[in-house]
SENUKOL-917527 format. One record per residue: residue number from 0; residue in one letter; x, y, z of N, C-alpha, C in turn. Coordinates in Angstrom, 3 decimals, padded with zeros to 6 digits, always signed. Each point is the difference from the previous one (the first is absolute). Layout:
SENUKOL-917527
   k r   n.east  n.north     n.up  ca.east ca.north    ca.up   c.east  c.north     c.up
 NUM a        X        Y        Z        X        Y        Z        X        Y        Z
...
//
This chain:
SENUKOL-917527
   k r   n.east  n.north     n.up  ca.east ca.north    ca.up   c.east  c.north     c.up
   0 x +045.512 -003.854 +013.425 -000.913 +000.697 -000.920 +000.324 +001.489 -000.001
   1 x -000.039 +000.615 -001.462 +000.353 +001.563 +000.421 -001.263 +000.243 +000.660
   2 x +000.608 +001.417 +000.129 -001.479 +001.505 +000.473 -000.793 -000.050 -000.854
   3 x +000.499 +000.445 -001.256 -001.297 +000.382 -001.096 -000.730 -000.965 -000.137
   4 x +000.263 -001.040 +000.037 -000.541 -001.326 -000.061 -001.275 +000.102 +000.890
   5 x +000.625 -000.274 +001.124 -000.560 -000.314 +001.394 -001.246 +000.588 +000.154
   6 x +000.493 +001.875 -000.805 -001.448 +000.660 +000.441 -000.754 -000.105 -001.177
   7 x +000.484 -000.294 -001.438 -001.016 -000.488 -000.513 -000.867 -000.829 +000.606
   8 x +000.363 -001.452 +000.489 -001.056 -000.828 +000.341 -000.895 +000.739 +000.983
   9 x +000.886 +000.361 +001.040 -001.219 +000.547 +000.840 -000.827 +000.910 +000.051
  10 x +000.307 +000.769 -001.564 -001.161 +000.845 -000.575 -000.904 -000.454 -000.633
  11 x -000.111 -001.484 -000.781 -000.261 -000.801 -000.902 -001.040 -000.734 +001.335
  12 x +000.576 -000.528 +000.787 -001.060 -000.785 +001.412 -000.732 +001.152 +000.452
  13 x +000.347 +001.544 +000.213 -000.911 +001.423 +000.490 -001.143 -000.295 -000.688
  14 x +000.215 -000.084 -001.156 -000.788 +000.269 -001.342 -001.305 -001.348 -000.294
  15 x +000.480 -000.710 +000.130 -000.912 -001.646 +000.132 -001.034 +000.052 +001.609
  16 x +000.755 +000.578 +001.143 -000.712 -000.141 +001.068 -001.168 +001.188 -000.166
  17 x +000.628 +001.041 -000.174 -000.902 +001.534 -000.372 -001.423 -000.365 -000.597
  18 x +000.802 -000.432 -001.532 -001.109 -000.278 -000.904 -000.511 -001.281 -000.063
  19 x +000.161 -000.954 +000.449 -000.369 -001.701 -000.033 +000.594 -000.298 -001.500
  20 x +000.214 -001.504 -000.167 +000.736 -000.344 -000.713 -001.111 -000.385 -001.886
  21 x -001.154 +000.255 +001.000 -001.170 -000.406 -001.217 +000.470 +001.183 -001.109
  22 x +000.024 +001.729 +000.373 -000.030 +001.183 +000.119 +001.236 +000.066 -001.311
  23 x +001.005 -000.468 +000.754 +001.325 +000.006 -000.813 +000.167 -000.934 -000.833
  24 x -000.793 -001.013 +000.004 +000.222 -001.195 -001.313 -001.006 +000.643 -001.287
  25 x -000.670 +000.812 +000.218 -001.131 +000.520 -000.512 +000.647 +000.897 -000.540
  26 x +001.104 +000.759 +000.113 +000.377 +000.945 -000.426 +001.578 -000.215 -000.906
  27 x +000.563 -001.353 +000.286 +001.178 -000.528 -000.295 -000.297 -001.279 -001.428
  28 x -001.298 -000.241 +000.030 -000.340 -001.481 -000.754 -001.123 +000.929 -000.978
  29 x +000.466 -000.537 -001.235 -001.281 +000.482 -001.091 -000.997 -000.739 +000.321
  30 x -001.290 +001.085 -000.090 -001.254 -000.927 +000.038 -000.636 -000.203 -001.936
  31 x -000.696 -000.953 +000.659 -001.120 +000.121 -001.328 -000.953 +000.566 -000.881
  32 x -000.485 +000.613 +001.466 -000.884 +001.081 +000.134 -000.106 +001.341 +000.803
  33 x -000.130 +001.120 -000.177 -000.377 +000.684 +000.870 -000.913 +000.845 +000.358
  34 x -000.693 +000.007 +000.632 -001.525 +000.386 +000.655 -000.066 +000.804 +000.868
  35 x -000.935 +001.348 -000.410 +000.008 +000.633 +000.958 -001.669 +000.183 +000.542
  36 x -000.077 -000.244 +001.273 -001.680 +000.078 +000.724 +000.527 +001.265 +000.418
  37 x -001.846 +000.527 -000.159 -000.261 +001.567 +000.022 -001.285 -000.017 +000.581
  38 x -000.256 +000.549 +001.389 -001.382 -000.326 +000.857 +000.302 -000.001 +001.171
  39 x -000.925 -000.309 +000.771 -000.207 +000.250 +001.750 -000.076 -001.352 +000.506
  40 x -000.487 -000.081 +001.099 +000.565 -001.106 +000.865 -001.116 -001.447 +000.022
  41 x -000.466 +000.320 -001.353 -000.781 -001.290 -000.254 +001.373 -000.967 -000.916
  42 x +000.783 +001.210 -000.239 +001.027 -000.825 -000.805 +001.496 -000.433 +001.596
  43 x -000.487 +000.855 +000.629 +001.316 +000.107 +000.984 -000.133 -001.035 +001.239
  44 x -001.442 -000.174 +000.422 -000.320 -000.732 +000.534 +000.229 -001.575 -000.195
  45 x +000.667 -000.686 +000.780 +000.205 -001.307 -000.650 +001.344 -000.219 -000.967
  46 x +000.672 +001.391 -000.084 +001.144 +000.246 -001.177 -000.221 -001.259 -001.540
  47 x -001.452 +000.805 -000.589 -000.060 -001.011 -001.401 +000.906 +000.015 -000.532
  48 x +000.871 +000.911 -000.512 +001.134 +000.366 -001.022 +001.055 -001.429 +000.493
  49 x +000.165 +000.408 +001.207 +001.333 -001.169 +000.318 -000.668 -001.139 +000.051
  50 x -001.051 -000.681 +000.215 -000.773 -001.271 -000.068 +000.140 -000.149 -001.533
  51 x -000.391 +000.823 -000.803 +000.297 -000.366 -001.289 +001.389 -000.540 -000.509
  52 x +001.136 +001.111 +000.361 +000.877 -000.236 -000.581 +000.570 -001.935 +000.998
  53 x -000.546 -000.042 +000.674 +000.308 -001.410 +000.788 -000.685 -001.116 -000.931
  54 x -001.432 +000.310 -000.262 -000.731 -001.212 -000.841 +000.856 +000.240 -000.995
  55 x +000.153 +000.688 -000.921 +001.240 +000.120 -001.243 +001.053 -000.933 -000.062
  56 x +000.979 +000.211 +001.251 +001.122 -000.905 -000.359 -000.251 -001.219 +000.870
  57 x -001.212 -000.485 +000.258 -000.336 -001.167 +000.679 -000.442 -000.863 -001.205
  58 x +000.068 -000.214 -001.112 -000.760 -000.706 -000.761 +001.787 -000.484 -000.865
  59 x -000.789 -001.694 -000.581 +000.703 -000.337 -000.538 +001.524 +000.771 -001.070
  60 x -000.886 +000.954 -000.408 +001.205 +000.830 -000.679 +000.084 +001.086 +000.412
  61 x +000.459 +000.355 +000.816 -000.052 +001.315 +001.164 +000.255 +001.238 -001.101
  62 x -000.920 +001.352 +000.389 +000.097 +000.790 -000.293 +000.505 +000.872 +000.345
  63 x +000.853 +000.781 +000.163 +000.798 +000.939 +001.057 -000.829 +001.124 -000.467
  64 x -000.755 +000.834 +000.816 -000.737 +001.685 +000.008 +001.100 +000.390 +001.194
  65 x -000.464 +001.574 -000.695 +000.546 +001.195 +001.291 -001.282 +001.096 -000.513
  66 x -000.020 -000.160 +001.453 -001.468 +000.749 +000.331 +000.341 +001.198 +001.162
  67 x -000.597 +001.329 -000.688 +000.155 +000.936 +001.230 -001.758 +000.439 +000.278
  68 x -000.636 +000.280 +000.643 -001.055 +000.162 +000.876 +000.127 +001.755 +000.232
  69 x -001.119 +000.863 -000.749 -000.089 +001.331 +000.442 -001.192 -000.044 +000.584
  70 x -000.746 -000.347 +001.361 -000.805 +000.471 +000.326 -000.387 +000.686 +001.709
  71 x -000.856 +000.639 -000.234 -000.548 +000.815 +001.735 -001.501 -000.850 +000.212
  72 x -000.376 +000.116 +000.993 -001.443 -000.321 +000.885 -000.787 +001.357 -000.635
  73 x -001.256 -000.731 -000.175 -001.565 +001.002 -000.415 +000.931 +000.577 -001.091
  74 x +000.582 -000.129 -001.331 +000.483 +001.085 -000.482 -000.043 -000.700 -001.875
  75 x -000.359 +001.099 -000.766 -000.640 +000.016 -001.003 +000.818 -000.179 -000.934
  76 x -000.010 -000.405 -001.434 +000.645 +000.451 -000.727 +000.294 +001.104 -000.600
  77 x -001.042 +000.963 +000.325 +000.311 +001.620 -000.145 +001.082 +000.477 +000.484
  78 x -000.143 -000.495 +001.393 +001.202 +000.175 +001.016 +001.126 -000.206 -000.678
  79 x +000.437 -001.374 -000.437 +001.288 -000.062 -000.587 +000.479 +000.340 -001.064
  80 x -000.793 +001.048 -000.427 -000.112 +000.623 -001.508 +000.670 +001.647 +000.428
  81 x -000.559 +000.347 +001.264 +000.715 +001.121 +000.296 +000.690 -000.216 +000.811
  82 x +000.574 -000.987 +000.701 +001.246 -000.120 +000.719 +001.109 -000.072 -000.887
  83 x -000.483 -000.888 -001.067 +001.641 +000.209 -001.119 +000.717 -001.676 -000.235
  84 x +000.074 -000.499 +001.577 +001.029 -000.993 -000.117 -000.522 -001.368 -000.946
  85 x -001.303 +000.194 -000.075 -000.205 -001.621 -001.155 +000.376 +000.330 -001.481
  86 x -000.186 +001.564 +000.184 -000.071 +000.722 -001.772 +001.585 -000.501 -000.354
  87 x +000.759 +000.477 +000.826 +001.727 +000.106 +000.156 -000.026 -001.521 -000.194
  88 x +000.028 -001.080 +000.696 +000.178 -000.702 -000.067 -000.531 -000.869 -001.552
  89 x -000.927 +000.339 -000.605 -000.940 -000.545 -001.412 +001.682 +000.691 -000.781
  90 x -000.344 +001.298 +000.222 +000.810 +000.859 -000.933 +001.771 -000.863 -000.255
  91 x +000.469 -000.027 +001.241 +001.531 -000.800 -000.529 -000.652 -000.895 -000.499
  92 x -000.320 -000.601 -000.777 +000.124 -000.955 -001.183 +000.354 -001.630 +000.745
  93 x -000.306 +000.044 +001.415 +000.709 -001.154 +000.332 -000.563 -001.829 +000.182
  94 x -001.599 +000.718 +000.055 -001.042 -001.240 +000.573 -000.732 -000.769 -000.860
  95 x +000.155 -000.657 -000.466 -000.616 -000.986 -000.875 -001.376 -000.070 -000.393
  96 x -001.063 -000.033 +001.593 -001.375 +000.186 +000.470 +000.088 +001.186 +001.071
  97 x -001.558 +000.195 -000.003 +000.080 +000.503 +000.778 -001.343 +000.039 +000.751
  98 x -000.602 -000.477 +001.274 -000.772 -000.011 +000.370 -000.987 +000.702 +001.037
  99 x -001.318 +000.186 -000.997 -000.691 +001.545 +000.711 -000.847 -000.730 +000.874
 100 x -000.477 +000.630 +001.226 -001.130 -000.357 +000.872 -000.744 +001.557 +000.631
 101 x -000.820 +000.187 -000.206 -000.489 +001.473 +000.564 -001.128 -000.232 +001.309
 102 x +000.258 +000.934 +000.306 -001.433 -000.271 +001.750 -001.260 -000.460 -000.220
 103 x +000.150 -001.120 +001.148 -001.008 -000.940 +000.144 -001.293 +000.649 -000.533
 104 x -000.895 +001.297 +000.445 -000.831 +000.007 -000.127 -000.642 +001.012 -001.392
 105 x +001.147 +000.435 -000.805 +000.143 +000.852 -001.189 -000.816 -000.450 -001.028
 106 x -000.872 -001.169 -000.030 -000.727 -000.166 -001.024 -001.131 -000.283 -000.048
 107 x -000.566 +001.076 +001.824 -001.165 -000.210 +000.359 -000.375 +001.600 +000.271
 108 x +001.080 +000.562 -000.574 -000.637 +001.623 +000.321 +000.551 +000.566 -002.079
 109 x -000.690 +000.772 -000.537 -000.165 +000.614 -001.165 +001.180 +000.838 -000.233
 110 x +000.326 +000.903 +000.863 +000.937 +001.110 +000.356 +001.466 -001.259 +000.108
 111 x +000.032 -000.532 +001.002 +001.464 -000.764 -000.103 -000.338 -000.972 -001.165
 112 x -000.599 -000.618 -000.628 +000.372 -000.721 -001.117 +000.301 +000.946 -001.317
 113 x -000.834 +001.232 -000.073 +000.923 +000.802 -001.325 +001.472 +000.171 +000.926
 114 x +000.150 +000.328 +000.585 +001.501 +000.165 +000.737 +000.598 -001.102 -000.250
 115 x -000.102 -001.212 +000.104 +000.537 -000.867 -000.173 +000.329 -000.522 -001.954
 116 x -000.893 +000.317 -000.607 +000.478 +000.106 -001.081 +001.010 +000.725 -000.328
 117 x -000.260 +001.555 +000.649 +001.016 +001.201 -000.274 +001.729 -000.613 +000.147
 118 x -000.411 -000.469 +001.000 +001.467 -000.240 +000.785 +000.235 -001.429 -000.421
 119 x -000.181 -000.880 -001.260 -000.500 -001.053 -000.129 +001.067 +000.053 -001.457
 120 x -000.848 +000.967 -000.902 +000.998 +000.616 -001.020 +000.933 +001.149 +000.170
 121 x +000.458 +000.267 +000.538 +001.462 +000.712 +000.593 +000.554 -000.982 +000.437
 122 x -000.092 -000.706 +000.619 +001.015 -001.714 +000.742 +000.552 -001.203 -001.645
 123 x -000.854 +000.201 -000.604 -000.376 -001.079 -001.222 +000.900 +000.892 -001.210
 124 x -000.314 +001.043 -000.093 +000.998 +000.372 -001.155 +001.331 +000.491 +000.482
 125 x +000.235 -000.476 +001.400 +001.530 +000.219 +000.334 +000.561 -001.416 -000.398
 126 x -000.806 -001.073 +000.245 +000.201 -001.068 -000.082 +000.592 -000.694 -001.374
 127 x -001.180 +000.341 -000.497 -000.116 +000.399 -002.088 +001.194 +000.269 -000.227
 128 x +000.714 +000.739 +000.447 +001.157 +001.401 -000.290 +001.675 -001.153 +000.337
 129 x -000.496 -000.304 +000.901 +000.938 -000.914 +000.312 +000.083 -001.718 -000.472
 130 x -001.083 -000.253 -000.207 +000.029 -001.407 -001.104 -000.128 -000.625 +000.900
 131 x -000.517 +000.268 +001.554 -001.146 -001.152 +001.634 -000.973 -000.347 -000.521
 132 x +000.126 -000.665 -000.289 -001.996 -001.017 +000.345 -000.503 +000.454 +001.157
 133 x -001.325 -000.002 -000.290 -001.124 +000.518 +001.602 -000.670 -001.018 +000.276
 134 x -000.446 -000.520 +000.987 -000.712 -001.121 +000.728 -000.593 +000.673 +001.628
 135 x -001.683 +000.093 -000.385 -000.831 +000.651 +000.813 -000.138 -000.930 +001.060
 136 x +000.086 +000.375 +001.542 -000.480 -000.804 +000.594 -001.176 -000.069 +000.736
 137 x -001.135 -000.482 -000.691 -001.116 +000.039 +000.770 -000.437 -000.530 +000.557
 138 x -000.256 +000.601 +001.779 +000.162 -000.778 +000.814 -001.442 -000.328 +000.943
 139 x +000.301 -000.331 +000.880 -001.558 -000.602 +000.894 -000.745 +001.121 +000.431
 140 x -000.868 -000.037 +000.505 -001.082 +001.031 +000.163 +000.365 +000.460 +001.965
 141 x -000.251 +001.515 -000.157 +000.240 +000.394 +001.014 -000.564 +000.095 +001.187
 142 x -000.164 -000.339 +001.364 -000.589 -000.008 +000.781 -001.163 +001.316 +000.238
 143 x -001.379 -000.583 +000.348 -000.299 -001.254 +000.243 -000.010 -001.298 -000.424
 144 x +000.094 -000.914 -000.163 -000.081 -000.841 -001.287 -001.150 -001.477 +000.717
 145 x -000.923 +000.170 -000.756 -000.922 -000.815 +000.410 -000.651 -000.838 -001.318
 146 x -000.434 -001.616 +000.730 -000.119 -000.772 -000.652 -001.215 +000.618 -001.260
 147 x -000.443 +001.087 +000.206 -001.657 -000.221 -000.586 +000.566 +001.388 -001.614
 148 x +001.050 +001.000 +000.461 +000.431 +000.320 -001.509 +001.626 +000.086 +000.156
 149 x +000.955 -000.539 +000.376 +001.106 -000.472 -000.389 +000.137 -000.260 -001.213
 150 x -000.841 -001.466 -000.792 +000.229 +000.206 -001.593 -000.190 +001.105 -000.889
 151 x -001.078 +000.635 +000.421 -000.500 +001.321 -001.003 +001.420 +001.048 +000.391
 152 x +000.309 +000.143 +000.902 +001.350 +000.751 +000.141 +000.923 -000.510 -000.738
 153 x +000.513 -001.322 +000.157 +001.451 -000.454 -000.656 -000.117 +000.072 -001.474
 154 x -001.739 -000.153 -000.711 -000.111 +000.005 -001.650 +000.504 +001.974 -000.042
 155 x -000.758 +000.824 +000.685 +000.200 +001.586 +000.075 +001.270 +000.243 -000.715
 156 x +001.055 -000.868 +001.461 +001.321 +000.370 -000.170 +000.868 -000.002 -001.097
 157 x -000.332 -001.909 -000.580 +000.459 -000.405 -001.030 -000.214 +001.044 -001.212
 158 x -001.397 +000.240 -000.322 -000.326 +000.448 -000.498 +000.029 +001.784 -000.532
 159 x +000.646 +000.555 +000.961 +000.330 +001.387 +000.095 +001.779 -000.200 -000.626
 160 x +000.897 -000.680 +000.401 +001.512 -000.324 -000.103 -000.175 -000.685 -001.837
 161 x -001.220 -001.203 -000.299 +000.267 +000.103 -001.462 -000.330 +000.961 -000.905
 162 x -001.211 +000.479 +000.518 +000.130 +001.245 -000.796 +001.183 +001.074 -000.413
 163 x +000.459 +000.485 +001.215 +001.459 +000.878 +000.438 +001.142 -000.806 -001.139
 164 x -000.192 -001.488 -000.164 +000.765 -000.163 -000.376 +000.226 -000.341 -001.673
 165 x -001.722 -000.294 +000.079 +000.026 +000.292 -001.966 +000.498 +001.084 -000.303
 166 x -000.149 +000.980 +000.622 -000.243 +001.660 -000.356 +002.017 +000.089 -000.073
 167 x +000.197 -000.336 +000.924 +001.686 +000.639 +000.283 +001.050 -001.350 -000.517
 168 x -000.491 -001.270 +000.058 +000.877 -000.952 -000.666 +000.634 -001.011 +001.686
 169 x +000.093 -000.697 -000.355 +000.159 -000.833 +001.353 -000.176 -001.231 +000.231
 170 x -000.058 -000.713 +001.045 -000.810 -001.568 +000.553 -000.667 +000.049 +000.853
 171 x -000.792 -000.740 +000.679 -000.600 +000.449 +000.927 +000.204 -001.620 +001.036
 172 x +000.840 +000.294 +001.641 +000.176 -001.163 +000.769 -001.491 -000.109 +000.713
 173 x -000.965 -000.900 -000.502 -001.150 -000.227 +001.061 -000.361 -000.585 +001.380
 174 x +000.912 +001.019 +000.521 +000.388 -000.881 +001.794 -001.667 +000.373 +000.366
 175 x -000.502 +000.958 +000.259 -001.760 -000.256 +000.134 -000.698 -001.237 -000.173
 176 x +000.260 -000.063 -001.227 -001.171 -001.417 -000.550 +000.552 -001.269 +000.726
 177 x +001.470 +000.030 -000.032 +000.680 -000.842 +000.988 -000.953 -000.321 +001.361
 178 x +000.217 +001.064 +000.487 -000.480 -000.099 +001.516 -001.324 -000.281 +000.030
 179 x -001.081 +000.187 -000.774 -001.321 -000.198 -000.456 -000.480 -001.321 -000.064
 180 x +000.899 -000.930 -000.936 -000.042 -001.430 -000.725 +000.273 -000.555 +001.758
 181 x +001.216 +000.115 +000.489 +000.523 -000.338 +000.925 -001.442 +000.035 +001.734
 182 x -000.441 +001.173 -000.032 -001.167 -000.047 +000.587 -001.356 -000.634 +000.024
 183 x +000.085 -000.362 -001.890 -000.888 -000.767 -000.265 -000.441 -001.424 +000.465
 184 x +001.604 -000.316 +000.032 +000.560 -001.367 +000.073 -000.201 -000.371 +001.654
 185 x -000.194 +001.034 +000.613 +000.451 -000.165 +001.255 +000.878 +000.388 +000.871
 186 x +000.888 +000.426 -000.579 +001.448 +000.129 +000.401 +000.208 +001.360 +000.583
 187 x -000.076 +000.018 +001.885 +000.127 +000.832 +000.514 +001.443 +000.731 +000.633
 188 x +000.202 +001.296 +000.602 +000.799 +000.394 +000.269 +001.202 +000.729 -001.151
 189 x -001.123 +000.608 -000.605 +001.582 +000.723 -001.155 -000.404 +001.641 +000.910
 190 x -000.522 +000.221 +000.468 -000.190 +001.406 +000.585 +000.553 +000.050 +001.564
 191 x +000.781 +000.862 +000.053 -000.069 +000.339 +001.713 -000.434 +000.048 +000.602
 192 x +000.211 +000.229 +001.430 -000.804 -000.032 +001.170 -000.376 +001.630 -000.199
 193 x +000.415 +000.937 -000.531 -000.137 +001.688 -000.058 -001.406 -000.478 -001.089
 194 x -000.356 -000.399 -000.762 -001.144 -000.773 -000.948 +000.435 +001.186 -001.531
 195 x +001.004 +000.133 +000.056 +000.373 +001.293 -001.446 +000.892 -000.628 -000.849
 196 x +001.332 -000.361 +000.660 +000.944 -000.118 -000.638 +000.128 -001.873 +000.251
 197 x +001.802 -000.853 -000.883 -000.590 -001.162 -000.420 +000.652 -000.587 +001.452
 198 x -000.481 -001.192 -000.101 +000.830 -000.821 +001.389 +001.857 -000.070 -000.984
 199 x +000.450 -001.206 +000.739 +000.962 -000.602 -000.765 -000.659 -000.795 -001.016
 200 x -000.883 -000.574 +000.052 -000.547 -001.034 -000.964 -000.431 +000.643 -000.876
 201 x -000.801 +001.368 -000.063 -000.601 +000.584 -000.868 +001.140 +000.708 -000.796
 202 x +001.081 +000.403 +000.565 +001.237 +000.519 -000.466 +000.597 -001.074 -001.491
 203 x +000.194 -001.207 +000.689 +000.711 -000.872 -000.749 -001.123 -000.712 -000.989
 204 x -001.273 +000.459 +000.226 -001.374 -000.079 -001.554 +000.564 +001.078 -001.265
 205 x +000.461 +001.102 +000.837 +000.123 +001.202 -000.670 +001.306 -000.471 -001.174
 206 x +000.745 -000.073 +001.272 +001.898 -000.855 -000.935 -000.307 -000.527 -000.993
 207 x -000.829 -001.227 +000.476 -000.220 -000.762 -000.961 -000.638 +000.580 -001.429
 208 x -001.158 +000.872 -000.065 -000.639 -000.088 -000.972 +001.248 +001.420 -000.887
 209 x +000.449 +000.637 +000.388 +001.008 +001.049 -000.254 +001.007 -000.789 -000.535
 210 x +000.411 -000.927 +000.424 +000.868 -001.240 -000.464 +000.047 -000.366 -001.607
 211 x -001.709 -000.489 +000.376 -000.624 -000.748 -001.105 +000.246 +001.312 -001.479
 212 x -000.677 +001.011 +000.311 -000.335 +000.990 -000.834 +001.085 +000.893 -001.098
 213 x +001.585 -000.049 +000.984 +001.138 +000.140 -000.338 +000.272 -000.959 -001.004
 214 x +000.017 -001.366 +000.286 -000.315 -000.649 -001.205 +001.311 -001.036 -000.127
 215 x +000.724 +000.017 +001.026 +001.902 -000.623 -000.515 -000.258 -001.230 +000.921
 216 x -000.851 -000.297 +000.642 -000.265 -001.376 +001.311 -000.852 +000.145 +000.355
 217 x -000.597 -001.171 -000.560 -001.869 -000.568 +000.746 +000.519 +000.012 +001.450
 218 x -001.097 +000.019 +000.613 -000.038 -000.038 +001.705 -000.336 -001.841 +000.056
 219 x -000.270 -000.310 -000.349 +000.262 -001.364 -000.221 +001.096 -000.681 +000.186
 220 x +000.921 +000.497 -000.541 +001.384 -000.627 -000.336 +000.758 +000.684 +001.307
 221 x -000.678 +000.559 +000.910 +000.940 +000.554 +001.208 +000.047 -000.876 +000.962
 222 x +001.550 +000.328 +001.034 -000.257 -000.905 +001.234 +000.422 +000.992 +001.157
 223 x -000.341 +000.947 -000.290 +000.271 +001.261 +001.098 -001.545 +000.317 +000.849
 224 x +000.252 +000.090 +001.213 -000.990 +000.705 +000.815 +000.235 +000.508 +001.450
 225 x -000.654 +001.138 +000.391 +000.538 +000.914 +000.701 -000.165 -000.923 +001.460
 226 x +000.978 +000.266 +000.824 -000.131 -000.552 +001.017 -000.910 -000.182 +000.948
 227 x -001.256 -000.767 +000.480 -001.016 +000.393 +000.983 -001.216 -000.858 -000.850
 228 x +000.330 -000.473 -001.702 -001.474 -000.260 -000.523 +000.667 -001.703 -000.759
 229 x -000.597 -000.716 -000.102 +000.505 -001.309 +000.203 -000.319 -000.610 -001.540
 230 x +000.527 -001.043 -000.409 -000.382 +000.110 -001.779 -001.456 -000.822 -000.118
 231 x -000.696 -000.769 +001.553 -001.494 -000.080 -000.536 -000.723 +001.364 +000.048
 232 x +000.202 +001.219 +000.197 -000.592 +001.117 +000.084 +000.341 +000.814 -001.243
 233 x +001.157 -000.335 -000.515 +000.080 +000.767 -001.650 -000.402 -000.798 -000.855
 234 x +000.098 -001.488 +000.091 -000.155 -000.730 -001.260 -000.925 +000.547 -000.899
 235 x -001.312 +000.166 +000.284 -001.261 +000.517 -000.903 +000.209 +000.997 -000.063
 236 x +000.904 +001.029 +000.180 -000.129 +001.075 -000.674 +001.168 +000.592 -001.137
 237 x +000.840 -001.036 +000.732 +001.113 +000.267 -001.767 -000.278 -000.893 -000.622
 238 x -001.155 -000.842 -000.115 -000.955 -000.782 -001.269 -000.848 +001.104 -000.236
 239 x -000.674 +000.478 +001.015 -001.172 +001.619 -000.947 +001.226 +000.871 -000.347
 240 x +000.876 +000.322 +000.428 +000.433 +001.635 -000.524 +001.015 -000.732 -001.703
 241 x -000.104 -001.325 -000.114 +000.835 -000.334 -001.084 -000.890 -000.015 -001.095
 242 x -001.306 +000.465 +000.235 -000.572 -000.212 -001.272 +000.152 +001.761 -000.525
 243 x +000.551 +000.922 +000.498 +000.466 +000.845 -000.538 +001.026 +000.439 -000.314
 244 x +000.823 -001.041 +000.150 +001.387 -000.032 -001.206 -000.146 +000.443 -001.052
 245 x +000.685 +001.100 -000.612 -000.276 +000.709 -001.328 -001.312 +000.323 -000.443
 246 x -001.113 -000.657 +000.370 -001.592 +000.146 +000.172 +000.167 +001.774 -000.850
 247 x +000.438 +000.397 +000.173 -000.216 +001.731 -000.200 +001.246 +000.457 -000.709
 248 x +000.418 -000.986 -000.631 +000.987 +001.132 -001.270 -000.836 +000.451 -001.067
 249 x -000.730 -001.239 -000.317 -001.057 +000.972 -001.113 -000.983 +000.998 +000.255
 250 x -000.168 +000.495 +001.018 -000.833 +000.942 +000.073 +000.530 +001.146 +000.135
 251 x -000.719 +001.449 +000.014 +000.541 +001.201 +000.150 +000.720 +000.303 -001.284
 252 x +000.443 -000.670 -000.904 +001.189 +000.257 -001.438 -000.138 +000.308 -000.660
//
């Protein structure tokens, strides 16, 4: 074998071990889609983005996404409005969607929900600008979270993100109401042991209904699940999160 050769490969194996091979197929293979999550560690927690892009190409007609993930802990969408890197990223023209989530508790104080609009339309007409779809993610209610107003929180939430989103243009993923129905039902353990953020199970409610809302594969039609949760523990819920398959293209338009 020559040299040049030789050290190609073994720059080519540097490069696969460095970055994992998921990393580099992602970057070598056209996707279908591409998605960018924008938010804190309700999105990071549990890594929804990559659970998604897994339910995606787990279904009969696999979907290939590439998904990059901009988010920090406790941190706002204001925040990423003056840091720059989600704007930059809307701005190259590169992401298909793009998905907003803002701090847990922003739509229980007056002051951060006009902020959150502010920084709501500055994110949305970068988006606009670039020809991304927006898909809000509104998510479960923030600790404390107790049986007696949990629902009146998760309607709040919903309800603050459709508004945001008549106003600016969008979808709205209802991982809240998710977790709500799911509580209703019985169905314990989507919250951590910290009682704030999601377990794994509550993570892969989230996938799912984010799944659903994107709109390219019912959660139904998946056979992916994260390692640790068994398929009698998802079954009923990629039957609930499939009834929001496309559920929400007509709205917001």
């Amino acid at each position: 074998m020559k040299l040049p050769r030789l050290i190609s490969l073994i720059f080519v194996g540097g490069v696969l071990l460095v970055l994992g091979w998921d990393m580099v197929r992602d970057e070598l293979m056209p996707a279908d889609r591409k998605i960018l999550f924008v938010g804190n560690s309700f999105l990071f927690v549990g890594d929804v983005p990559q659970q998604v892009k897994r339910l995606a190409a787990s279904g009969p007609e696999p979907v290939r996404y590439h998904t990059r993930m901009i988010a920090e802990p406790n941190h706002r969408l204001a925040w990423h409005v003056e840091d720059g890197k989600a704007l930059s990223e809307l701005r190259s023209g590169v992401w298909d969607t793009v998905v907003l989530q803002d701090y847990s508790r922003t739509v229980f104080s007056p002051d951060l929900k006009a902020e959150m609009e502010r920084s709501v339309e500055i994110l949305t007409q970068a988006a606009e600008a670039a020809g991304t779809e927006v898909v809000f993610y509104a998510h479960w209610p923030p600790a404390p979270i107790t049986r007696a107003d949990r629902a009146a929180k998760v309607a709040q939430i919903e309800r603050t993100y459709r508004h945001i989103a008549s106003r600016t243009g969008g979808r709205v993923a209802p991982v809240g109401r998710a977790f709500a129905e799911a509580w209703d039902r019985g169905i314990a353990g989507l919250i951590s042991v910290d009682g704030h953020h999601a377990s794994l199970l509550g993570s892969h409610v989230a996938a799912l209904v984010v799944l659903a809302t994107l709109g390219d594969v019912s959660p139904d039609e998946t056979n992916w699940r994260p390692e640790g949760l068994t398929e009698e523990m998802v079954a009923a819920l990629k039957r609930d999160s499939s009834r929001y398959f496309r559920a929400d293209f007509a709205q917001n338009r």
